[in-house]
ZADO-821502 format. One record per residue: residue in one letter; x, y, z of N, C-alpha, C in turn. Coordinates in steps of 0.001 Angstrom, whole numbers. Layout:
N
{code=a, n_c1=X, n_c2=Y, n_c3=Z, ca_c1=X, ca_c2=Y, ca_c3=Z, c_c1=X, c_c2=Y, c_c3=Z}
...
This chain:
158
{code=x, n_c1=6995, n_c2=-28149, n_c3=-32712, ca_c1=8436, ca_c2=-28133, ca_c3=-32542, c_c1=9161, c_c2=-27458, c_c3=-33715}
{code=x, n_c1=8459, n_c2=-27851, n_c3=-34961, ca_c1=8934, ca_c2=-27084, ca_c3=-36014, c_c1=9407, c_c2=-25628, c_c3=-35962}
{code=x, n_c1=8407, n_c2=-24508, n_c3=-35239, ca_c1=8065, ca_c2=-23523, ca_c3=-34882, c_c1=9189, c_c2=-22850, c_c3=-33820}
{code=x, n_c1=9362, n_c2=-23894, n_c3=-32900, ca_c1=10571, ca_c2=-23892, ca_c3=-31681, c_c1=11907, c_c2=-23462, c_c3=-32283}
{code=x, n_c1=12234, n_c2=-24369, n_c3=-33262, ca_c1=13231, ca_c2=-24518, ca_c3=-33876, c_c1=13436, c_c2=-23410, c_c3=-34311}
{code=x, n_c1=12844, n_c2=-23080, n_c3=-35175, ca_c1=12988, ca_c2=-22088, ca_c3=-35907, c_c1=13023, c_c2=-20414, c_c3=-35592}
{code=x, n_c1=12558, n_c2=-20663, n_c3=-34516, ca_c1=12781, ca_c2=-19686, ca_c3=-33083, c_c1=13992, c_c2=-19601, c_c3=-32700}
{code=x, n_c1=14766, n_c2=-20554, n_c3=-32399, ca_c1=15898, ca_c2=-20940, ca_c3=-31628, c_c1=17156, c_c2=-20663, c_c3=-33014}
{code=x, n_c1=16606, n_c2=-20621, n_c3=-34065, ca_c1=17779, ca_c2=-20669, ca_c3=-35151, c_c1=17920, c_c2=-19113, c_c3=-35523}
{code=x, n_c1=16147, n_c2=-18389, n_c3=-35082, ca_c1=16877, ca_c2=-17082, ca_c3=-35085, c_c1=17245, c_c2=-16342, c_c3=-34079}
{code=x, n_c1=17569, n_c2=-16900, n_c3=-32989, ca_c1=18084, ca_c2=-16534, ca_c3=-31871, c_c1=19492, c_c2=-16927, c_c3=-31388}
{code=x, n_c1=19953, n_c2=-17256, n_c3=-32345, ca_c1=21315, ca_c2=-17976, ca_c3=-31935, c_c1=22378, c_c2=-16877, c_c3=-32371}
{code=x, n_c1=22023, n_c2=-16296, n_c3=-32844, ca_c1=23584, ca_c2=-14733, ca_c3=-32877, c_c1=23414, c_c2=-14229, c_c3=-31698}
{code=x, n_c1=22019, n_c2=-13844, n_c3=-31306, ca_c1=21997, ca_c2=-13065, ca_c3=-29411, c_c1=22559, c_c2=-13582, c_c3=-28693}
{code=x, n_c1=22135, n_c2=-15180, n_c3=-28649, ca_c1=22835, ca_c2=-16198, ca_c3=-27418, c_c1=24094, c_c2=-16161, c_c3=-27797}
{code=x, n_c1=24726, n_c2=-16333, n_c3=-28800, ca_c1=26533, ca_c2=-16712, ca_c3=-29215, c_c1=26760, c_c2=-14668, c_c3=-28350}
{code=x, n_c1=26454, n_c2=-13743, n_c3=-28907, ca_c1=26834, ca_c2=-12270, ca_c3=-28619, c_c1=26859, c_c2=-12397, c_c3=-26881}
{code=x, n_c1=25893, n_c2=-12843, n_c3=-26653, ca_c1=25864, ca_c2=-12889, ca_c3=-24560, c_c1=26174, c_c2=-14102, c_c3=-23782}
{code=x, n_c1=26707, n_c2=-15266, n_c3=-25299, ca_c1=27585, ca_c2=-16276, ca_c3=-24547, c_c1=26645, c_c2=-16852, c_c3=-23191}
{code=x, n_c1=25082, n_c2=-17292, n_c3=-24018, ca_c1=24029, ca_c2=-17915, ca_c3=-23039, c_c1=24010, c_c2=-19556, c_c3=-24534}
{code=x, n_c1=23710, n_c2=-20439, n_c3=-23841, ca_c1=23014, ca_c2=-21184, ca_c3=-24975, c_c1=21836, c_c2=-21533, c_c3=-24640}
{code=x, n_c1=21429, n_c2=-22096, n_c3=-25627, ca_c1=19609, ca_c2=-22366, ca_c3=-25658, c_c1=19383, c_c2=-23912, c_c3=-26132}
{code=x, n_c1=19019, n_c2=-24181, n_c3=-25045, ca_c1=18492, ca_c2=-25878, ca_c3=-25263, c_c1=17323, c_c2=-25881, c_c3=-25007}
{code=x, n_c1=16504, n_c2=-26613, n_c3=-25882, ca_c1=14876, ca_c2=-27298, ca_c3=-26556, c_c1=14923, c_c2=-28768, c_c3=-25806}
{code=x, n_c1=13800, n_c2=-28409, n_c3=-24469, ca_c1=13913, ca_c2=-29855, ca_c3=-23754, c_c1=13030, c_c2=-30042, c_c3=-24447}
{code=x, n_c1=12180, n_c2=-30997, n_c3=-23611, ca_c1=11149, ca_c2=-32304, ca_c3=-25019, c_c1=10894, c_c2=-32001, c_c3=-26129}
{code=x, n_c1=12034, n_c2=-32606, n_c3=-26627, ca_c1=12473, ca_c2=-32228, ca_c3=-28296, c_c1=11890, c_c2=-33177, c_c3=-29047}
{code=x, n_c1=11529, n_c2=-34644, n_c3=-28273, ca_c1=11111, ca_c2=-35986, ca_c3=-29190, c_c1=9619, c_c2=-35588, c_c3=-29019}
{code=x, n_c1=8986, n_c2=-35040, n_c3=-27871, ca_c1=7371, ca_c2=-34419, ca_c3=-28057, c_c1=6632, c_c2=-34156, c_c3=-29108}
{code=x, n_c1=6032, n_c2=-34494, n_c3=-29530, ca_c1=5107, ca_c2=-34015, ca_c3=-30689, c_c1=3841, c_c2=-33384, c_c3=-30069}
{code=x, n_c1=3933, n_c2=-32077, n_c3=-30532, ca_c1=2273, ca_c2=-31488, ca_c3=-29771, c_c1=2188, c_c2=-30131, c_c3=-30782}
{code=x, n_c1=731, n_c2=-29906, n_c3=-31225, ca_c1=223, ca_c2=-29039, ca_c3=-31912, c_c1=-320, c_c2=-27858, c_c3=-31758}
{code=x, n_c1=-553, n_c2=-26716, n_c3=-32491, ca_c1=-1029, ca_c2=-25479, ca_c3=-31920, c_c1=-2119, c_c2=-25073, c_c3=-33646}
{code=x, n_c1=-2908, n_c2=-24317, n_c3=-33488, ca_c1=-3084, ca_c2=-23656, ca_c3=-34890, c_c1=-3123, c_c2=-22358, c_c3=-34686}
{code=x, n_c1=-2269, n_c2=-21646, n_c3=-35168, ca_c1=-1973, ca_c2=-20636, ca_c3=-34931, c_c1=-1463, c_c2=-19751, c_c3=-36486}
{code=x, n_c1=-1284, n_c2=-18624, n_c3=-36730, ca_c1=-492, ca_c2=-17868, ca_c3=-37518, c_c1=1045, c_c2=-18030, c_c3=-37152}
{code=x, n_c1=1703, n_c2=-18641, n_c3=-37771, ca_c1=3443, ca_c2=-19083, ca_c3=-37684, c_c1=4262, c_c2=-17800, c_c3=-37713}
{code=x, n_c1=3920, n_c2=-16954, n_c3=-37866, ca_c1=4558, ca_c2=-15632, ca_c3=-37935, c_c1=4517, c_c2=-14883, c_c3=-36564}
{code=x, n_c1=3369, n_c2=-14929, n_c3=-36248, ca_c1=3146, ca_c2=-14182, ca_c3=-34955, c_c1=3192, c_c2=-15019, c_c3=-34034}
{code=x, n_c1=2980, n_c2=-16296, n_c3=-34275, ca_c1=3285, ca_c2=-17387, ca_c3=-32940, c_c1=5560, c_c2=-16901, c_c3=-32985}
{code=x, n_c1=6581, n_c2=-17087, n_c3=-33691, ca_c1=7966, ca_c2=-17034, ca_c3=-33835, c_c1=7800, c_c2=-15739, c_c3=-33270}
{code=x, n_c1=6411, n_c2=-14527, n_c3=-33525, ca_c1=7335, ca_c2=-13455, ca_c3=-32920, c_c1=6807, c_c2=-13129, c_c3=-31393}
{code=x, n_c1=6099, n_c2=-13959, n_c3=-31125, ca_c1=6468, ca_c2=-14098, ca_c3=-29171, c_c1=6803, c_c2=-15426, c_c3=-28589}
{code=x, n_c1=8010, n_c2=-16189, n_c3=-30016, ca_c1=8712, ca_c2=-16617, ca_c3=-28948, c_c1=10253, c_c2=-15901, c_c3=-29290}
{code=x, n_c1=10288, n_c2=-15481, n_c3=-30126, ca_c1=11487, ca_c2=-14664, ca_c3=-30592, c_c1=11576, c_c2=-13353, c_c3=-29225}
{code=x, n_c1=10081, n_c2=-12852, n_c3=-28979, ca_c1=10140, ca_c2=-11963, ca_c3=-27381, c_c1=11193, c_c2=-12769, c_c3=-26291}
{code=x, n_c1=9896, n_c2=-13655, n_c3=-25890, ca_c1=10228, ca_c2=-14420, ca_c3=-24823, c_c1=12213, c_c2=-14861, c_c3=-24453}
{code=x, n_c1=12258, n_c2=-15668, n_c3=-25854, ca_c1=13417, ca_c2=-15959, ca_c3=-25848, c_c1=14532, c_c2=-15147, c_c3=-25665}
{code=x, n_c1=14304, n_c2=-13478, n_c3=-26559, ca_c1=15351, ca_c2=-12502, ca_c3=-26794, c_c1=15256, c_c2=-12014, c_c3=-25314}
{code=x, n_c1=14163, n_c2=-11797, n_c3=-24244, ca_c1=14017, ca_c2=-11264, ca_c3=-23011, c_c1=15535, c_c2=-12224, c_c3=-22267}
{code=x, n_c1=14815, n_c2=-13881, n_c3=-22451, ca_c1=15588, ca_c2=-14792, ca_c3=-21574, c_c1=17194, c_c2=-14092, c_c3=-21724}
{code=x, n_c1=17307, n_c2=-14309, n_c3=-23143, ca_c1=18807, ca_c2=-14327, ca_c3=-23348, c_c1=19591, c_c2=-12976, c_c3=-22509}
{code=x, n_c1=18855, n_c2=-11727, n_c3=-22919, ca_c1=19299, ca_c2=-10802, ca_c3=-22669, c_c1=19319, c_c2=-10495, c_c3=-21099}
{code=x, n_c1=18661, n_c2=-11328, n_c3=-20061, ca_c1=18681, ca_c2=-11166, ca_c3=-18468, c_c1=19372, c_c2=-12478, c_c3=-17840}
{code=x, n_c1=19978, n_c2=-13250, n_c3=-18948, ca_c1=20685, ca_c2=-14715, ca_c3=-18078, c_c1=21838, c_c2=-14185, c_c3=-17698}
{code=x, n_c1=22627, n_c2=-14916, n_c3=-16983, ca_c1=23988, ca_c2=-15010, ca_c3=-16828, c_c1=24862, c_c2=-15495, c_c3=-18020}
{code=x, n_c1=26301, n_c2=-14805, n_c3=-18050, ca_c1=26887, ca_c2=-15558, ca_c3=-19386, c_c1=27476, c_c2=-16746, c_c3=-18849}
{code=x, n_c1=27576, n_c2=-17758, n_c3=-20231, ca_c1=27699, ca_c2=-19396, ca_c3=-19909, c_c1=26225, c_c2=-19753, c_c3=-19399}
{code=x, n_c1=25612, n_c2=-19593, n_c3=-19447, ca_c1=24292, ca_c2=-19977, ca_c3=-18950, c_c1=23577, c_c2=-20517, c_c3=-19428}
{code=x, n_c1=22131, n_c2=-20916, n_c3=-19464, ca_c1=21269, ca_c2=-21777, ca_c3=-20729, c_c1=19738, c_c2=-20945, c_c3=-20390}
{code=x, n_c1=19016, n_c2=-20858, n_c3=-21765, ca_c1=17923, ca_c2=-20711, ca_c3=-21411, c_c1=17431, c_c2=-21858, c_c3=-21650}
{code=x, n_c1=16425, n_c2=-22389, n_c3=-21222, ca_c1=15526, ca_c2=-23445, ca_c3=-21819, c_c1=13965, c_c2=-23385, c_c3=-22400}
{code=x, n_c1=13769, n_c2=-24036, n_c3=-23489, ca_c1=12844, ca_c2=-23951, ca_c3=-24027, c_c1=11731, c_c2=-25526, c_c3=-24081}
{code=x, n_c1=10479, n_c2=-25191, n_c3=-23939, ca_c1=9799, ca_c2=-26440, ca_c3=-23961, c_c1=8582, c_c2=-26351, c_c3=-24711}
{code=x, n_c1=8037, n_c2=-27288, n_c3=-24497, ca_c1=5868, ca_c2=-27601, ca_c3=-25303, c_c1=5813, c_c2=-28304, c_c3=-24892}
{code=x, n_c1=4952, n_c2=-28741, n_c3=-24250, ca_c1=4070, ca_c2=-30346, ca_c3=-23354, c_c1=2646, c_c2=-29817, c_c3=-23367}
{code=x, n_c1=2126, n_c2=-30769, n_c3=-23449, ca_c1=367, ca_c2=-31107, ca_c3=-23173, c_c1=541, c_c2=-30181, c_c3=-21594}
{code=x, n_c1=-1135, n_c2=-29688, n_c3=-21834, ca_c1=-1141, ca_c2=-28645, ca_c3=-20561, c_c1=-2711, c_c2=-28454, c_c3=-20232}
{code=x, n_c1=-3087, n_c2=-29646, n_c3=-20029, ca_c1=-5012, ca_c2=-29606, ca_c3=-19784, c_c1=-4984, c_c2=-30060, c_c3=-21917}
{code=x, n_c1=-6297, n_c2=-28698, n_c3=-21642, ca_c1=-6980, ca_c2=-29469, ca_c3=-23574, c_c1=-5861, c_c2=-28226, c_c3=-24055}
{code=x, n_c1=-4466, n_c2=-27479, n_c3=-23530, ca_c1=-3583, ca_c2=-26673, ca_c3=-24198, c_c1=-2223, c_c2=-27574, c_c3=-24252}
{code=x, n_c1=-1526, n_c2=-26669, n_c3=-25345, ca_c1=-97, ca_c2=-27159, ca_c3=-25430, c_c1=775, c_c2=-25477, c_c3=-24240}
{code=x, n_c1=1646, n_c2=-26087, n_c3=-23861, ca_c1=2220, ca_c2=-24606, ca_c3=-22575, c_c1=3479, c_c2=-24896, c_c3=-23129}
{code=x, n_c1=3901, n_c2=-23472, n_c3=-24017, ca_c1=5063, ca_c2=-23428, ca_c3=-24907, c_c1=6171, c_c2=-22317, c_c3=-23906}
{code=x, n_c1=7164, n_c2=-22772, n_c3=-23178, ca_c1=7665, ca_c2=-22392, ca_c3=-21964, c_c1=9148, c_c2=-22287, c_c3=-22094}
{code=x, n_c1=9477, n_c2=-20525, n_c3=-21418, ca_c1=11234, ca_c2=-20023, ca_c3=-21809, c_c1=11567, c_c2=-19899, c_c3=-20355}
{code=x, n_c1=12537, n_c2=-19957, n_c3=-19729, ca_c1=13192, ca_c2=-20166, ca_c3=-19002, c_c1=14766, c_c2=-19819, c_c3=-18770}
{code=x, n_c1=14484, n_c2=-18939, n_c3=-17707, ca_c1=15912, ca_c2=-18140, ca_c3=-17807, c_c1=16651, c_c2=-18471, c_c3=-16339}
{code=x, n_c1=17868, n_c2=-18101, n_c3=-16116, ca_c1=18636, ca_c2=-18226, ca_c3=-14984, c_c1=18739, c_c2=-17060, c_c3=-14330}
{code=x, n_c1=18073, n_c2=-15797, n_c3=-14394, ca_c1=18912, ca_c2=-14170, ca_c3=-14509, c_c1=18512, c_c2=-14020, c_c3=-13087}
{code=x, n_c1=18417, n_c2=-12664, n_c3=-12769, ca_c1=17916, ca_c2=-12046, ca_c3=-11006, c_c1=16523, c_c2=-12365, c_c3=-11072}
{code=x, n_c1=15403, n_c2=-12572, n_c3=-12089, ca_c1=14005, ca_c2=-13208, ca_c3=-11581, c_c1=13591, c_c2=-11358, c_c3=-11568}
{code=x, n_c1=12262, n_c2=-11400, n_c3=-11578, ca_c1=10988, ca_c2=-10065, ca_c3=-11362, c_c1=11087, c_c2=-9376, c_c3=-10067}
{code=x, n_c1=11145, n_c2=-7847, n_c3=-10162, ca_c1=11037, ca_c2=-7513, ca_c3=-8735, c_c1=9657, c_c2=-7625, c_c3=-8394}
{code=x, n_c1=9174, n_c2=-8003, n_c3=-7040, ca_c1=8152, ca_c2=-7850, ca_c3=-6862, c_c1=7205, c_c2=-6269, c_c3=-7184}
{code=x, n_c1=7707, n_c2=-5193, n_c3=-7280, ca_c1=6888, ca_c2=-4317, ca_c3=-7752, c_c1=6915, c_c2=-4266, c_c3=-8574}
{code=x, n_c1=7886, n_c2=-4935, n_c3=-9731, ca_c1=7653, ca_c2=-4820, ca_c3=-11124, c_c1=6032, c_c2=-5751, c_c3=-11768}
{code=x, n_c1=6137, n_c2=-6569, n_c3=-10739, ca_c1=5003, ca_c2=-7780, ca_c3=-11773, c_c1=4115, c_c2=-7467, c_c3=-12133}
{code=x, n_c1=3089, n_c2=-7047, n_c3=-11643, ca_c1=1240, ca_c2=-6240, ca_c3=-12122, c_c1=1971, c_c2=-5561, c_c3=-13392}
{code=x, n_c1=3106, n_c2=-4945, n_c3=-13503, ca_c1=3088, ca_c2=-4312, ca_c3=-15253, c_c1=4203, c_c2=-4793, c_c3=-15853}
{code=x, n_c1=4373, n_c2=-6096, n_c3=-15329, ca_c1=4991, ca_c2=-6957, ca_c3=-17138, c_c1=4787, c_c2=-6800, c_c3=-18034}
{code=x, n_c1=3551, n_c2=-7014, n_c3=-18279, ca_c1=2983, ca_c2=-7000, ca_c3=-19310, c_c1=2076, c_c2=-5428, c_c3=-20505}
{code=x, n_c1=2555, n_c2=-4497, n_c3=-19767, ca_c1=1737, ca_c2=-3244, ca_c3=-20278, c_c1=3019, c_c2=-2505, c_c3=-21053}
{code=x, n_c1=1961, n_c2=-1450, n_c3=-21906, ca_c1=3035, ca_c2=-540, ca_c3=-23065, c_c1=3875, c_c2=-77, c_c3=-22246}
{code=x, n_c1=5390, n_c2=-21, n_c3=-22943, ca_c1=6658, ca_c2=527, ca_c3=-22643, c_c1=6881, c_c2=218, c_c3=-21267}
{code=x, n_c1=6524, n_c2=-1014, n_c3=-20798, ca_c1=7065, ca_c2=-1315, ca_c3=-19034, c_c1=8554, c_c2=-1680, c_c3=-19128}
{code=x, n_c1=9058, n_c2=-1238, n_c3=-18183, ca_c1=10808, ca_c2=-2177, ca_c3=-18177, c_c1=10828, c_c2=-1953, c_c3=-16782}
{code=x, n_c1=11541, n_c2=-2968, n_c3=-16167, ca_c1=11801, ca_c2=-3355, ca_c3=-14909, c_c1=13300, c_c2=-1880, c_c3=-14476}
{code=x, n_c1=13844, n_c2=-1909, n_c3=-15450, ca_c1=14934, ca_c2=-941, ca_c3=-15459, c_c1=14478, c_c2=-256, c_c3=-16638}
{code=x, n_c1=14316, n_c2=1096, n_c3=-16259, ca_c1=14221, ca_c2=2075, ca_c3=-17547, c_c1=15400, c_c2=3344, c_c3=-17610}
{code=x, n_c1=16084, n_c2=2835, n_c3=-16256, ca_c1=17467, ca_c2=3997, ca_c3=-16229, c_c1=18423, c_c2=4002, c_c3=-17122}
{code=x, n_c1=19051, n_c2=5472, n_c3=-17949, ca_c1=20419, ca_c2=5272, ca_c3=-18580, c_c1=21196, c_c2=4038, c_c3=-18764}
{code=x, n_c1=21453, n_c2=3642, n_c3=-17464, ca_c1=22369, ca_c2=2787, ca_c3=-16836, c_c1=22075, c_c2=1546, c_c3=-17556}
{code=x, n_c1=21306, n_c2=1226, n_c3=-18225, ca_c1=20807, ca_c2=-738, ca_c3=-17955, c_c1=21211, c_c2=-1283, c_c3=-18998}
{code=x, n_c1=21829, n_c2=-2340, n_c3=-19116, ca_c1=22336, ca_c2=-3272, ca_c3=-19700, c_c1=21316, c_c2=-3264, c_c3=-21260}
{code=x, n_c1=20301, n_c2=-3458, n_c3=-21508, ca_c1=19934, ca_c2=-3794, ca_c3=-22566, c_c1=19056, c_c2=-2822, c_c3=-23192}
{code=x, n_c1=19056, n_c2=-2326, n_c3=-24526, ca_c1=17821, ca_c2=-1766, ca_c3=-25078, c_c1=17239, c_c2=-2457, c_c3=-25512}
{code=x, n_c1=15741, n_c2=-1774, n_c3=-25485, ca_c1=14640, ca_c2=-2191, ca_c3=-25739, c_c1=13382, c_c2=-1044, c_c3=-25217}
{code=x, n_c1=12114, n_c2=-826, n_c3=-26288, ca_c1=11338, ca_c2=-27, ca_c3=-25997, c_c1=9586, c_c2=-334, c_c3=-25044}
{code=x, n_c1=10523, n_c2=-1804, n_c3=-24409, ca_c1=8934, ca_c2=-2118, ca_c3=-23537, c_c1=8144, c_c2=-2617, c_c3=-24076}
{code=x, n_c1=7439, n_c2=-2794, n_c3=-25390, ca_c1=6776, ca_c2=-3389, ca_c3=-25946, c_c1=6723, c_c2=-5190, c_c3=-26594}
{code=x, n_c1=7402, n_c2=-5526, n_c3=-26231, ca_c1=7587, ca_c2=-6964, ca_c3=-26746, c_c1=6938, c_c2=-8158, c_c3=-25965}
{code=x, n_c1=6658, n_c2=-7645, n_c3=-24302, ca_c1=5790, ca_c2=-8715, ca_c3=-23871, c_c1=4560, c_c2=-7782, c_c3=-24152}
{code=x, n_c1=4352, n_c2=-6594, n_c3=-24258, ca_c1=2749, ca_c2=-6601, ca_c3=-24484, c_c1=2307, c_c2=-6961, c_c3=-25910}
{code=x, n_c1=2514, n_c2=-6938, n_c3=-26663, ca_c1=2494, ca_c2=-7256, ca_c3=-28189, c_c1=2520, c_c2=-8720, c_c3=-27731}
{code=x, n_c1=3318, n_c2=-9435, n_c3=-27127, ca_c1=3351, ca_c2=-10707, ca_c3=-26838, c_c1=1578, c_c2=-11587, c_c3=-26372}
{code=x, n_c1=1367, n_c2=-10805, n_c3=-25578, ca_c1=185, ca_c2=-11058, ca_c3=-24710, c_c1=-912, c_c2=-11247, c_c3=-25660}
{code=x, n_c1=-917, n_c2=-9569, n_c3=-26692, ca_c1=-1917, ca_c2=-9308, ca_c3=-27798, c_c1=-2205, c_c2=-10379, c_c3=-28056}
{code=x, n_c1=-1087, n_c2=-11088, n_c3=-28997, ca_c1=-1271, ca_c2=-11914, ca_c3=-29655, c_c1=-1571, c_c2=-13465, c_c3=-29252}
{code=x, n_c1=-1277, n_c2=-13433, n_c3=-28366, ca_c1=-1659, ca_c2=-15182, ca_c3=-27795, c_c1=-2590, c_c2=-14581, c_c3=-26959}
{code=x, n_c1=-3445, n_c2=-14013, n_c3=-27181, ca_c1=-4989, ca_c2=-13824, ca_c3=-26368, c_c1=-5290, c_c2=-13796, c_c3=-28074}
{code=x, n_c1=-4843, n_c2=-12977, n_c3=-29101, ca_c1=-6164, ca_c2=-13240, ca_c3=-29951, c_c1=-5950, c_c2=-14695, c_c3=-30875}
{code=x, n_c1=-5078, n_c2=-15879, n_c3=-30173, ca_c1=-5340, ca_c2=-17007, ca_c3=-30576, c_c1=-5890, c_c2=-17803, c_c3=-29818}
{code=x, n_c1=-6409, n_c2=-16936, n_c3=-28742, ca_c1=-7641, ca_c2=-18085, ca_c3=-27692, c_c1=-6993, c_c2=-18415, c_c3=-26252}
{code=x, n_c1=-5695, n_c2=-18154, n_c3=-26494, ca_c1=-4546, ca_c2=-18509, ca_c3=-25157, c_c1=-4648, c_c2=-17247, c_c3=-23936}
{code=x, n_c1=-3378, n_c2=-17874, n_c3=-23287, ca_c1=-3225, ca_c2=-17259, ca_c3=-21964, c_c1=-1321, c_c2=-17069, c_c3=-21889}
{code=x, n_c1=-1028, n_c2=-16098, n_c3=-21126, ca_c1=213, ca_c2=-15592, ca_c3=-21291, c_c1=602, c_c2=-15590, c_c3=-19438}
{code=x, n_c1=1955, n_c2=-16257, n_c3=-19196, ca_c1=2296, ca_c2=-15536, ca_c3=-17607, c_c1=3440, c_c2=-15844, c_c3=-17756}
{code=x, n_c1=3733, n_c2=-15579, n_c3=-16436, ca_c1=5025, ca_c2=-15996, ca_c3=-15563, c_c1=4971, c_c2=-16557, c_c3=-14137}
{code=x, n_c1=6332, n_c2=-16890, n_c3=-14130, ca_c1=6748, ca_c2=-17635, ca_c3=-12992, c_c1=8035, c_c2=-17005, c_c3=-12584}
{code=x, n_c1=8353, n_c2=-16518, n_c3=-11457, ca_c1=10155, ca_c2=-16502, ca_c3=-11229, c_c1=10016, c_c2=-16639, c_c3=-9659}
{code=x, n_c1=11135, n_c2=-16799, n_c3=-9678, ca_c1=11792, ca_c2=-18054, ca_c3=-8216, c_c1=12326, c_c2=-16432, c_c3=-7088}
{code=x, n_c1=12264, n_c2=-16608, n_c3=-6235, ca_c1=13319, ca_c2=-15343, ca_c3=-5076, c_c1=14393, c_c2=-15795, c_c3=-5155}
{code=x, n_c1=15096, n_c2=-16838, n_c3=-5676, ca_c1=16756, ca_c2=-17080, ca_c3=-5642, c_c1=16863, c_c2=-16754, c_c3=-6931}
{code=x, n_c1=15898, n_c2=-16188, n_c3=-7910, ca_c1=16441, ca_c2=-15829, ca_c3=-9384, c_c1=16355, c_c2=-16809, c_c3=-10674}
{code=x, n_c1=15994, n_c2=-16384, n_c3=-11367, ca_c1=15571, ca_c2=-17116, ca_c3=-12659, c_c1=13936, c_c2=-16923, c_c3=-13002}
{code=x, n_c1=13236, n_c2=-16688, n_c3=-14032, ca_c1=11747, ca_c2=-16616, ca_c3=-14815, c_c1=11582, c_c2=-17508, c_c3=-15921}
{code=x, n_c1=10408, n_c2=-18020, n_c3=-15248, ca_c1=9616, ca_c2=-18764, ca_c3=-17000, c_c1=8532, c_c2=-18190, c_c3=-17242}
{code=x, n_c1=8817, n_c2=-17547, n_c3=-18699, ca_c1=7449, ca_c2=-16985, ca_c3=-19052, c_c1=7357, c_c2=-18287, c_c3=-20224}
{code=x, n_c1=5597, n_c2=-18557, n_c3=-20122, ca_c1=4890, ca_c2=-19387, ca_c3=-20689, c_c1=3738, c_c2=-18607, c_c3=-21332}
{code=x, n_c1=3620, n_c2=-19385, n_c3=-22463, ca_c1=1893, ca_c2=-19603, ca_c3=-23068, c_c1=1240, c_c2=-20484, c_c3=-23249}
{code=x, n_c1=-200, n_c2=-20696, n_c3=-23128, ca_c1=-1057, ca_c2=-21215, ca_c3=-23041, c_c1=-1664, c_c2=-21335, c_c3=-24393}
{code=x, n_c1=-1976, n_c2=-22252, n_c3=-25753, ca_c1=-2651, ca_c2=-22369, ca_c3=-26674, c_c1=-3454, c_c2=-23292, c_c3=-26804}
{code=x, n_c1=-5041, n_c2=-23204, n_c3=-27517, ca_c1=-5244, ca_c2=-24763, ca_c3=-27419, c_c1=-5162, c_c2=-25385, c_c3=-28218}
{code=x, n_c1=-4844, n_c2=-27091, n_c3=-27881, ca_c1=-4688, ca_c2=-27747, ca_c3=-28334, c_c1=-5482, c_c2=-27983, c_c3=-29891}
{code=x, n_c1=-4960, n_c2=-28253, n_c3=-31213, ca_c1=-6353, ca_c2=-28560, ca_c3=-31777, c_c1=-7274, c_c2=-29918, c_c3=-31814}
{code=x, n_c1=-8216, n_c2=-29865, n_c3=-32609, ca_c1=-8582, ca_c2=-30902, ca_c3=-32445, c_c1=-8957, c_c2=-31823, c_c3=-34165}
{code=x, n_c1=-8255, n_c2=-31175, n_c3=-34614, ca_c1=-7800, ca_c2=-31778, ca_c3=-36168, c_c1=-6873, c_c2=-32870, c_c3=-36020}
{code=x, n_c1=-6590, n_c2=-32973, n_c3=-37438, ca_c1=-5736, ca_c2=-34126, ca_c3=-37631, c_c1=-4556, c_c2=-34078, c_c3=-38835}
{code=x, n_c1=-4018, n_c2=-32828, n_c3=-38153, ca_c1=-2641, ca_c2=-32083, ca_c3=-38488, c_c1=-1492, c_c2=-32894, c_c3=-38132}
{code=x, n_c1=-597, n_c2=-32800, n_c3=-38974, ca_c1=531, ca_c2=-34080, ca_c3=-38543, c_c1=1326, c_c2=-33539, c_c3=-37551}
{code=x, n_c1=1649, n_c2=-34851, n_c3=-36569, ca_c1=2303, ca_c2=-34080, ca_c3=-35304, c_c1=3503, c_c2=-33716, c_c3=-36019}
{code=x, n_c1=3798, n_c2=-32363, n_c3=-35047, ca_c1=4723, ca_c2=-31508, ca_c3=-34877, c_c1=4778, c_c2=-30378, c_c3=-35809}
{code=x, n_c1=3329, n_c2=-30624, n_c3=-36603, ca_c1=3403, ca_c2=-29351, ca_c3=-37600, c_c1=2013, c_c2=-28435, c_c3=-37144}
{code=x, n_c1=2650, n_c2=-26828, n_c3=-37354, ca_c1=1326, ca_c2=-25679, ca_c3=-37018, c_c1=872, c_c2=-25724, c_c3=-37949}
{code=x, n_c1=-499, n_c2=-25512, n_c3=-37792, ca_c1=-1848, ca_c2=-25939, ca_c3=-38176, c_c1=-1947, c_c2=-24444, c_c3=-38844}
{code=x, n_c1=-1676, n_c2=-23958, n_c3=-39864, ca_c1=-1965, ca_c2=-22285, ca_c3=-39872, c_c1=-3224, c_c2=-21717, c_c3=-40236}
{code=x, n_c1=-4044, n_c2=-20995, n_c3=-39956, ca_c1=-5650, ca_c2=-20839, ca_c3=-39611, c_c1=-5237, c_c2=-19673, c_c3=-40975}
């Protein structure tokens, strides 16, 4: 949660700029990861900056961690139009954007969920999504759990 936080504290000029806020559900949860703290903040700093930048304004993204099998599933959640179906097979690959026209609301050079992926595969995890046909996506990761005896709510840094 430490990690969450601190995610969410550097994400709070985007959300105040697009007038989304960001609420951390199971906040009293205690659950662990061991991971590099740097590169774990910078795919959720992705995840999160994606949410913010495709919600509706006044809107919320939400953020979570819960037990998930022998993983913790560290999960963003947006309200926006959701994945086109031909976009999905390349979410995740160099320079993909669902919109790459003049026209589109946000820059960005495509790379932030694949760099995303990189990195929570080379901590043993798993990376996806979810989005609804009435609109809204949760992209999640998958880490495992450890099996030390790290004090809850603090990353374990390898």
């Amino acid at each position: 949660m430490p990690v969450m936080r601190q995610a969410v504290e550097q994400a709070i000029g985007l959300a105040q700029h697009e007038g989304v806020s960001l609420l951390v559900t199971d906040a009293n949860l205690e659950v662990n990861v061991v991971g590099d703290r740097d590169q774990l903040l910078q795919v959720l700093g992705n995840l999160i900056s994606n949410a913010i930048k495709f919600s509706p304004r006044e809107d919320e993204v939400l953020l979570s961690a819960v037990p998930h099998g022998p993983s913790v599933r560290i999960s963003v959640t947006d309200h926006g139009a959701g994945i086109p179906d031909a976009f999905k097979p390349h979410i995740f690959e160099k320079f993909s954007q669902a919109d790459a026209s003049p026209a589109r609301r946000h820059e960005g050079t495509g790379l932030g969920l694949h760099i995303s992926k990189l990195i929570v595969e080379r901590h043993g995890g798993e990376i996806g999504f979810e989005t609804a046909e009435a609109g809204g996506s949760t992209f999640y990761f998958d880490l495992p759990a450890p099996i030390s005896s790290a004090e809850p709510g603090q990353l374990a840094a390898e």
